[in-house]
MMTF fields as JSON, N, C-alpha, C and O atoms, coordinates in Angstrom:
{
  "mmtfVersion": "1.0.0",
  "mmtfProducer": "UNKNOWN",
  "numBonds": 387,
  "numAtoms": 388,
  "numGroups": 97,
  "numChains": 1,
  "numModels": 1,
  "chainsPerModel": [1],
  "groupsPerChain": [97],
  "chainIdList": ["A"],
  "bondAtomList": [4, 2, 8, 6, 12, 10, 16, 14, 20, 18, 24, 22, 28, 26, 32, 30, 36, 34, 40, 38, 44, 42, 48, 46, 52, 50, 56, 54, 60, 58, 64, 62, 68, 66, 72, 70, 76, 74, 80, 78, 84, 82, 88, 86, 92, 90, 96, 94, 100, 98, 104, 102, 108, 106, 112, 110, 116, 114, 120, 118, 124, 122, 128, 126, 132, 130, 136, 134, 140, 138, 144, 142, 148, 146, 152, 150, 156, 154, 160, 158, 164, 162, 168, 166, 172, 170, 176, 174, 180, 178, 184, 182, 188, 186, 192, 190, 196, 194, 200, 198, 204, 202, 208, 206, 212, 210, 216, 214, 220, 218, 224, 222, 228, 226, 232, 230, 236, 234, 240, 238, 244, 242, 248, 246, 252, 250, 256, 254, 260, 258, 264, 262, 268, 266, 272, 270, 276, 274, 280, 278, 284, 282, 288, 286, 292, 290, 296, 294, 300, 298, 304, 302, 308, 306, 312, 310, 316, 314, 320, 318, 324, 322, 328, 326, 332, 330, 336, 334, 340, 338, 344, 342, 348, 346, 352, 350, 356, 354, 360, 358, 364, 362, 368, 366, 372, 370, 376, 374, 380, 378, 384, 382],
  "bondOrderList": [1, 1, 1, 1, 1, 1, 1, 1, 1, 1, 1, 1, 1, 1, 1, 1, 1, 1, 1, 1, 1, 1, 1, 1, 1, 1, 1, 1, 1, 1, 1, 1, 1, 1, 1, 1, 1, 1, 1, 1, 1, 1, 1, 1, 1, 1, 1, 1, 1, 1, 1, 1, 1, 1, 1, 1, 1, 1, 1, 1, 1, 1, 1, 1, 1, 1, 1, 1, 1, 1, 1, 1, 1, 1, 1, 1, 1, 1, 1, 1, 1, 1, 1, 1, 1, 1, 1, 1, 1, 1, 1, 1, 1, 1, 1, 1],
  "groupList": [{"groupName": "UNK", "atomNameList": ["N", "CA", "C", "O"], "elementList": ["N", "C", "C", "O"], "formalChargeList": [0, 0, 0, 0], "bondAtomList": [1, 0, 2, 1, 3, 2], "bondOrderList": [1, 1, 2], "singleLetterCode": "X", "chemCompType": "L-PEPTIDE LINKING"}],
  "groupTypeList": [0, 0, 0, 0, 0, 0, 0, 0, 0, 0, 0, 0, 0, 0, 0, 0, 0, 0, 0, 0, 0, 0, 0, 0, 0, 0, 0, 0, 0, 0, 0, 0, 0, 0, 0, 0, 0, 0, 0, 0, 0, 0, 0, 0, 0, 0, 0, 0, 0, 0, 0, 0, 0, 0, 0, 0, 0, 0, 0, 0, 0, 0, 0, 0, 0, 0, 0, 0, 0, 0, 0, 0, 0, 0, 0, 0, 0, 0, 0, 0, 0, 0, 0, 0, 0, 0, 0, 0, 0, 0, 0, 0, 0, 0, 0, 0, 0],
  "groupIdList": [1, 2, 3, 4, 5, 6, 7, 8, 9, 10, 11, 12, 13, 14, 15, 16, 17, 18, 19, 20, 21, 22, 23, 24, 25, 26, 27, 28, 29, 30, 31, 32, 33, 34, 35, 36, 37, 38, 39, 40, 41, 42, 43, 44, 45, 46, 47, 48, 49, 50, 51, 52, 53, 54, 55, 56, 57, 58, 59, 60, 61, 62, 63, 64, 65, 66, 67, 68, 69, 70, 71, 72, 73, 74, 75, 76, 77, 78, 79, 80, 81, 82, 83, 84, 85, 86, 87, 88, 89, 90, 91, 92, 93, 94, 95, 96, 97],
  "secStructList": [7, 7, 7, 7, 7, 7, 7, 7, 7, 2, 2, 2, 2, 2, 2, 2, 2, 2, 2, 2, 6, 6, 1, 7, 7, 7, 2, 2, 2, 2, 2, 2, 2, 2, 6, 7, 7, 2, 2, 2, 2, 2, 2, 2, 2, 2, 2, 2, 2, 2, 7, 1, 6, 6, 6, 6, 7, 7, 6, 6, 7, 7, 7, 2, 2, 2, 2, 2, 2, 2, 2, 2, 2, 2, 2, 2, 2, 2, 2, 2, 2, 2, 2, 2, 2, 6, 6, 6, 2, 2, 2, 2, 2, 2, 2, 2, 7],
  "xCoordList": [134.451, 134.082, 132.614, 131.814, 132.107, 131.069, 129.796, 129.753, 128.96, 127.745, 127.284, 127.005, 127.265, 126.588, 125.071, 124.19, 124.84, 123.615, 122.651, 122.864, 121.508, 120.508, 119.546, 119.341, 118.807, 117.859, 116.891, 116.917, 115.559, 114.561, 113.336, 113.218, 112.872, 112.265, 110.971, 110.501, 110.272, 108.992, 107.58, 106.92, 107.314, 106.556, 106.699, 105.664, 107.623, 108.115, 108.148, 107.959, 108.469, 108.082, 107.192, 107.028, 106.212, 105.046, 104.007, 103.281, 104.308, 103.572, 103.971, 103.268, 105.454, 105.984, 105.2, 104.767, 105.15, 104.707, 102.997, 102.402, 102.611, 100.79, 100.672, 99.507, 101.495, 101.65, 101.215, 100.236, 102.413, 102.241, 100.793, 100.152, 100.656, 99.892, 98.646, 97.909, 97.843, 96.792, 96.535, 95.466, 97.466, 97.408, 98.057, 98.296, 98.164, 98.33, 99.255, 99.008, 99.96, 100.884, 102.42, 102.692, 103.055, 104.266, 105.331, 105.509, 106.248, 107.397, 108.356, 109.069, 108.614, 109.079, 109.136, 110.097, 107.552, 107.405, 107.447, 107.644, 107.203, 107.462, 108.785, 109.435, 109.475, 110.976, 111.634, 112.3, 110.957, 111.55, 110.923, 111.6, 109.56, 109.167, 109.852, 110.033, 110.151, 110.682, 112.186, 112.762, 112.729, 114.369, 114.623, 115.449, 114.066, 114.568, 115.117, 114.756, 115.755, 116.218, 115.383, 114.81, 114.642, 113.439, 113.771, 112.806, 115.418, 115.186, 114.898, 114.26, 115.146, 114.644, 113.111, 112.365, 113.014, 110.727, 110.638, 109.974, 110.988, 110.726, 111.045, 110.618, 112.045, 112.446, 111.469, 110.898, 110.922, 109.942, 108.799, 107.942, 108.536, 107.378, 106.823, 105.663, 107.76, 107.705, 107.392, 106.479, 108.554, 108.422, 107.165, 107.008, 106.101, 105.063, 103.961, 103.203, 103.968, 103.277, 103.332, 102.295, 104.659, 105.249, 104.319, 103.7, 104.09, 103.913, 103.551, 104.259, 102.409, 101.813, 102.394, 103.041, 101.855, 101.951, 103.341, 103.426, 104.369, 105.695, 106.854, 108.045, 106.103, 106.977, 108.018, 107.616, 109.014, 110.019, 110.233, 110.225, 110.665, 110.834, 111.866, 111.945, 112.604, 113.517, 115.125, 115.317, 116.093, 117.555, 117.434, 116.811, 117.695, 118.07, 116.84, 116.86, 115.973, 114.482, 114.392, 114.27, 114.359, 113.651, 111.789, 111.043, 111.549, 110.353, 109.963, 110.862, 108.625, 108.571, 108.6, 108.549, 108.72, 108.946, 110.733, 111.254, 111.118, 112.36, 113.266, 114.327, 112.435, 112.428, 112.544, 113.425, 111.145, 110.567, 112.034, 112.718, 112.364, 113.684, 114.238, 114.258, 114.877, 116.461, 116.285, 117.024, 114.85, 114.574, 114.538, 115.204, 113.881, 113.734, 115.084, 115.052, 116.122, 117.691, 118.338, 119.356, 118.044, 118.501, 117.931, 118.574, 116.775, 115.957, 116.998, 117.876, 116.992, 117.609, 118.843, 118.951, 120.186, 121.038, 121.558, 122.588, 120.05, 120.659, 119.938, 120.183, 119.276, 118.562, 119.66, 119.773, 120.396, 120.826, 122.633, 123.226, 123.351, 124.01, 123.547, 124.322, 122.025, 121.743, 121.717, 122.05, 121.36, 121.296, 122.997, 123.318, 123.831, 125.352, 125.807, 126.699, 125.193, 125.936, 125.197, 125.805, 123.986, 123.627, 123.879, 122.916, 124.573, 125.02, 126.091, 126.411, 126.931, 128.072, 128.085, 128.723, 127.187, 126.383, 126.442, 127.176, 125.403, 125.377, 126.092, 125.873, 127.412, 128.494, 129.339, 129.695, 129.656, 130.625, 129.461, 129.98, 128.342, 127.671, 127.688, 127.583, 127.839, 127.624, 129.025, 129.152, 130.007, 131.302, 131.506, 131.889, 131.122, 130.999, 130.645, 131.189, 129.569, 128.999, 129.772, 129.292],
  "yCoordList": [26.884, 27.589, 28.007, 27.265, 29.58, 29.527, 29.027, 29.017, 28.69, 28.315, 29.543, 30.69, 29.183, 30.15, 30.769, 29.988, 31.81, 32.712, 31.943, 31.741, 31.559, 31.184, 32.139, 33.173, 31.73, 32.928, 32.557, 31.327, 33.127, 32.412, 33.504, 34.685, 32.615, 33.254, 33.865, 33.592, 34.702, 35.873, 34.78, 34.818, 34.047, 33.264, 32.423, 31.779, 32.067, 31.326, 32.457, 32.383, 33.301, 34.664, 35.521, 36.135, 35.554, 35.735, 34.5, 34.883, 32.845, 32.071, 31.792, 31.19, 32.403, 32.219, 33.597, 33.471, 34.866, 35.815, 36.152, 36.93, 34.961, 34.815, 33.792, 33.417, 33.256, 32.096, 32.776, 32.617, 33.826, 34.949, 36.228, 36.748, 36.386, 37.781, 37.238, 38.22, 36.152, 35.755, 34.051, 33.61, 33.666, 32.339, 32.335, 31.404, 33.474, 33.82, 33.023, 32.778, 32.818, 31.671, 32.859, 33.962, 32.405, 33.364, 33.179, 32.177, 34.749, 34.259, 33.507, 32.908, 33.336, 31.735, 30.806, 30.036, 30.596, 29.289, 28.688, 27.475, 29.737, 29.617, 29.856, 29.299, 30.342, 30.116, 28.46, 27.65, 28.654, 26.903, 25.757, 24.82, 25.931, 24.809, 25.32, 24.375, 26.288, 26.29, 26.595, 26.967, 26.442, 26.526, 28.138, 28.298, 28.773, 29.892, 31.245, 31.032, 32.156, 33.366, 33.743, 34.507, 33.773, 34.724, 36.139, 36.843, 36.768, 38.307, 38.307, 39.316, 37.499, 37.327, 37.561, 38.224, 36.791, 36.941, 37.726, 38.286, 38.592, 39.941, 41.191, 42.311, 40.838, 42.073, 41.6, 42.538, 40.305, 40.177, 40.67, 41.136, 40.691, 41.109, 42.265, 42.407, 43.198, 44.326, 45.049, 45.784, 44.502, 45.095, 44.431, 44.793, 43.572, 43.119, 44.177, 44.777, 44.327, 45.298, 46.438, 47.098, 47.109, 48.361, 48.628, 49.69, 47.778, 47.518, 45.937, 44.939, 46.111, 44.335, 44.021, 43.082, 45.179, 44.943, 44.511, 43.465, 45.205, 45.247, 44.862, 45.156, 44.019, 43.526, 42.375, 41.827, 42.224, 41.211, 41.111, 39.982, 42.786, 42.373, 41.161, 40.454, 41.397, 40.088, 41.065, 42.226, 39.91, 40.405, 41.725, 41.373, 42.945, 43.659, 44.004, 44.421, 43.697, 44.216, 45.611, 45.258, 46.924, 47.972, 48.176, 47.856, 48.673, 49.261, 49.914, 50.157, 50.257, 51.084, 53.102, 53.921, 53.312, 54.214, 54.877, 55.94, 53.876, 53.475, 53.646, 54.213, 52.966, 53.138, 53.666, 53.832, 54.708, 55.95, 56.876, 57.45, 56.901, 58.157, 57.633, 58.344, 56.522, 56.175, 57.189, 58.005, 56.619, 56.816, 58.945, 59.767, 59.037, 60.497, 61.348, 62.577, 60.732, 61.208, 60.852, 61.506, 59.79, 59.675, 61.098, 61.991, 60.799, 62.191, 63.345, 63.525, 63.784, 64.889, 65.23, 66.243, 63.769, 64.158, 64.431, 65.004, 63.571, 64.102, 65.241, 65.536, 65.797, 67.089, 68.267, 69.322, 68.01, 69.161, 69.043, 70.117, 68.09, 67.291, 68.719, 69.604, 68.471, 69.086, 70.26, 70.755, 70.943, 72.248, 72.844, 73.785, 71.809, 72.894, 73.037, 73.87, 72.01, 71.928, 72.917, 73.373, 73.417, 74.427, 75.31, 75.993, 76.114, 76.969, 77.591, 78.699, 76.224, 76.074, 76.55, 77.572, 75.772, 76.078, 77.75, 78.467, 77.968, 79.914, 80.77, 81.679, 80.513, 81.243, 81.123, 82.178, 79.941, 79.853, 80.93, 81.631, 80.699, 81.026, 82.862, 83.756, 83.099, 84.478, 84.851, 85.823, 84.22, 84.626, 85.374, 86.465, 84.368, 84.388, 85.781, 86.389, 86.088, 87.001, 88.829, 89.819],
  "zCoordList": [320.924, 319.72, 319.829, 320.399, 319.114, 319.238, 318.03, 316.8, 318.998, 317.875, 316.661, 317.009, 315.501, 314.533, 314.766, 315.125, 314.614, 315.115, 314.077, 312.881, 314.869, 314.188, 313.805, 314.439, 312.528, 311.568, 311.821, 311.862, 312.126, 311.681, 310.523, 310.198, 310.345, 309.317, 309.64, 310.745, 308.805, 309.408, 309.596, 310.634, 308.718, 309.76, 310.523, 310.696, 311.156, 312.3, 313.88, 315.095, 312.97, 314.522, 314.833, 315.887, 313.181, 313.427, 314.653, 315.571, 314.196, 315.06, 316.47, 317.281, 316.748, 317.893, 318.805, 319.951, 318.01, 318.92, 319.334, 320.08, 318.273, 318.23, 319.333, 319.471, 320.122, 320.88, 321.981, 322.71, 321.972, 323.425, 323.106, 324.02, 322.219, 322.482, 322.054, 322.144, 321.584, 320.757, 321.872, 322.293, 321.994, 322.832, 324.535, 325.304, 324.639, 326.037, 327.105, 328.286, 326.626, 326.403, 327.39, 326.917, 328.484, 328.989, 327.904, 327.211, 327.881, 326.814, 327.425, 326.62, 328.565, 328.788, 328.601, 328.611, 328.27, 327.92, 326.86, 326.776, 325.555, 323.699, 324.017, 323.132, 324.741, 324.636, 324.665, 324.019, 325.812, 325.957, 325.02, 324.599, 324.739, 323.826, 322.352, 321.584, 321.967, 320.71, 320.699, 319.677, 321.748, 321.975, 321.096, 320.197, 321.416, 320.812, 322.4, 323.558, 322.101, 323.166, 323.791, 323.015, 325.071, 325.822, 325.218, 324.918, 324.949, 324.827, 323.429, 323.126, 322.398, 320.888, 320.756, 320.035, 321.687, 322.002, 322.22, 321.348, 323.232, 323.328, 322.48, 322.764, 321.121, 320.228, 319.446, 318.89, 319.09, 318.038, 318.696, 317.945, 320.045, 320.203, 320.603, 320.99, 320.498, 320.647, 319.118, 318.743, 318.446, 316.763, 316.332, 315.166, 316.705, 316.171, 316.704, 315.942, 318.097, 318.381, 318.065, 318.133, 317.574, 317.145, 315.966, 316.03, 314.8, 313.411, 313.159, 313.02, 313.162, 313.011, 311.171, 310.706, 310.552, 309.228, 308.727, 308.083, 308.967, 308.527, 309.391, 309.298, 310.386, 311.55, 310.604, 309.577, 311.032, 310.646, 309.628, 309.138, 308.456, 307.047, 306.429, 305.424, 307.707, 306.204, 306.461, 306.822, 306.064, 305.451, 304.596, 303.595, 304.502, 303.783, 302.675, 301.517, 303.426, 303.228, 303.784, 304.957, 303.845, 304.868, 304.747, 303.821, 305.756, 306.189, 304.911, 304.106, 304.598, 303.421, 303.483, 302.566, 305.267, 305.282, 305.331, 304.993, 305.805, 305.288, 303.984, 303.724, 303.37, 301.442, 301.016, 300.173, 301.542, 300.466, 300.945, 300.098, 302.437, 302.742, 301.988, 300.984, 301.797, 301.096, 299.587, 299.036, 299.281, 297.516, 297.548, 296.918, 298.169, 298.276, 298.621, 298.564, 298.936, 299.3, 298.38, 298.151, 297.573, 296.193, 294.95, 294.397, 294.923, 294.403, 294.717, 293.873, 295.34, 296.585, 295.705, 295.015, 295.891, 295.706, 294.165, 293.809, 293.007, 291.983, 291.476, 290.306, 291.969, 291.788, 292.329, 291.705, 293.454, 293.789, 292.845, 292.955, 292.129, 291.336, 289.85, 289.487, 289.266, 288.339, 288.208, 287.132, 289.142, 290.264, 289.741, 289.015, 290.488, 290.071, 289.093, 288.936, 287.756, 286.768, 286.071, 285.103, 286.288, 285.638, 286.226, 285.877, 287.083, 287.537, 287.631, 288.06, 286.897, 285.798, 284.894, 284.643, 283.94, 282.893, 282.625, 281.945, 283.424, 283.776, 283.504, 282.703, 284.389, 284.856, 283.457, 282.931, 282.866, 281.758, 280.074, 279.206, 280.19, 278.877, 279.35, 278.51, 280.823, 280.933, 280.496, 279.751, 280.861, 280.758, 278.688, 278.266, 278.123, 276.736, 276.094, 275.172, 276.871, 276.255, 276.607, 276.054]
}
C-alpha cells in the first residue's frame, strides 16, 4: 500500500531552502537530515528563487498576480453578460416604436 503524500508547511520550506541558499548547505544533504524528497528541494527552491516574496502560498491560496486575472475575468464576464442584455434591451424598445 502506498504511503500518504506528505504536506509541509511554508515555513518549514522556507527554513529548509535557507539551509541551501543562505547556509550553503548541498540539497542532499537537507534532504537527508530532514527526510524530505531531493526533487521537492529543488521545486521549493527554484519557486523561492523565482519569487522570494510569494514563494509557497499555501493550499488553494494563488499568487496575487494570479488573483488579480481570476478577479479581472470575473469583471470581464459580467460586463460583457450586461453588454447583451442591453442590446436586448435595444432591439425589443426599437421594435416598439
Amino acid at each position: 500500500m502506498s504511503e500518504k503524500r506528505k504536506t509541509y508547511d511554508k515555513e518549514f520550506k522556507l527554513s529548509a531552502v535557507k539551509m541551501i541558499v543562505e547556509g550553503g548547505m548541498s540539497v542532499s544533504r537537507v534532504a537527508k537530515d530532514l527526510g524530505v524528497n531531493e526533487n521537492s528541494l529543488h521545486n521549493w527552491k527554484r519557486s523561492y528563487r523565482e519569487d522570494q516574496q510569494n514563494a509557497f502560498p499555501g493550499k488553494g491560496r494563488m499568487k496575487p498576480e494570479e488573483e488579480e486575472l481570476r478577479k479581472l475575468k470575473r469583471e470581464l464576464h459580467i460586463v460583457k453578460m450586461e453588454r447583451d442584455i442591453l442590446k436586448k434591451a435595444i432591439a425589443f424598445f426599437a421594435k416598439e416604436k
